[in-house]
C-alpha positions, 0 to 999 in steps of 0.5 A: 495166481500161485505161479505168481505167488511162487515168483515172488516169494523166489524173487525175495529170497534170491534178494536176501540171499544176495544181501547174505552172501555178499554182506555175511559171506553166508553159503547161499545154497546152504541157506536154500537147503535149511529153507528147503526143510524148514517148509516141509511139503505139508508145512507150505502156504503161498501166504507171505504173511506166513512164509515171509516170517519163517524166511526172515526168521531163517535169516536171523538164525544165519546172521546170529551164527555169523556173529557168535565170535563178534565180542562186541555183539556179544558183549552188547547181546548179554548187557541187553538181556541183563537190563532187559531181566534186571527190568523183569526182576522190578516187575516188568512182563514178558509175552509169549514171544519174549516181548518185555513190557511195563504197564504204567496204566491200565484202562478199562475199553476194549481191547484191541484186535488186530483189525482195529484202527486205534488212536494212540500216543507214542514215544520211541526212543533208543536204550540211551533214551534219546527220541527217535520218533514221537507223536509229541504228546498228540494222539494219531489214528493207525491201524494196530496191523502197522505194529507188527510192520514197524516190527513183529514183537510189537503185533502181539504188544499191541492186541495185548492192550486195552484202549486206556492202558499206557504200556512201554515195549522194550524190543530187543532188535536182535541180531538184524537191526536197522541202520545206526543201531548195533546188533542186539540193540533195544529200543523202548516204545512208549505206547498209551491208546487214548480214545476208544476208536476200537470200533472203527476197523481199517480197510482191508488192502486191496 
């Protein structure tokens, strides 16, 4: 079990240090040595749910450095953190993790734990407010663990809640961002949990 967890960990790493090397001219063998410290012998776990953060977490740091001398990433990182501070001037919050919300309603059921399945509404949209995905006002049931896969910002939003709020996440998308979107882009999830389905827990994955 642990070979094969070992194999596919060194199977996802030998892929992103592909796609560095061949998309950021990044030194791969640089990159393994910063890993090789950053999980120190006593720090190790064979969990991907912990190793796989620090590994995508090394990655950003490597794709920040690579664009500290791009002027249009730069300019847009810096018009995202005015906006994103301008918002937190008028009243917004930010979480532990650097998450910048508003809280547009507050309910009074549970709150959320990770392991819960939630009935939610959600709008997502991009920073010049164009829809990129919606559920069009209707409820839909998902497990709050699928936040943090839609991205990791969004696992502790989503335990932050309680059944009846209506909150709007601002994730900043950093330096790594998906197809179509800028580096240090920012998209607005606007999130309201609608009936307490709290109780009902997701299936373990199997």
């Amino acid at each position: 079990k642990s070979y094969l967890a070992g194999l596919q960990m060194g199977l996802q790493m030998f892929s992103q240090l592909q796609q560095l090397e061949k998309e950021y001219g990044v030194s791969g063998e640089k990159v393994l040595e910063a890993f090789k410290v950053a999980i120190a012998k006593d720090s190790i776990d064979t969990d991907m749910a912990v190793i796989g953060p620090r590994i995508q977490n090394l990655i950003s740091k490597v794709k920040e450095a690579k664009l500290a001398d791009n002027a249009e990433a730069q300019a847009n990182k810096k018009a995202t953190e005015g906006y994103l501070n301008t918002l937190k001037k008028n009243g917004a919050k930010s979480m532990s993790n650097g998450l910048v919300y508003q809280v547009l309603e507050n309910g009074n059921g549970a709150k959320v734990n990770a392991s819960d399945i939630v009935n939610v509404v959600i709008t997502v949209t991009d920073k010049n407010g164009t829809v990129l995905q919606s559920t069009n006002g209707e409820p839909q049931q998902m497990p709050a663990s699928q936040f943090g896969q839609i991205h990791p910002m969004l696992a502790e939003g989503i335990t932050a809640m309680h059944v009846g709020d209506h909150f709007k996440f601002y994730v900043n998308l950093g330096a790594e961002v998906p197809q179509n979107f800028k580096p240090y882009d920012f998209i607005v999830f606007d999130v309201k949990l609608v009936e307490p389905a709290a109780a009902e827990k997701a299936e373990p994955e199997k």
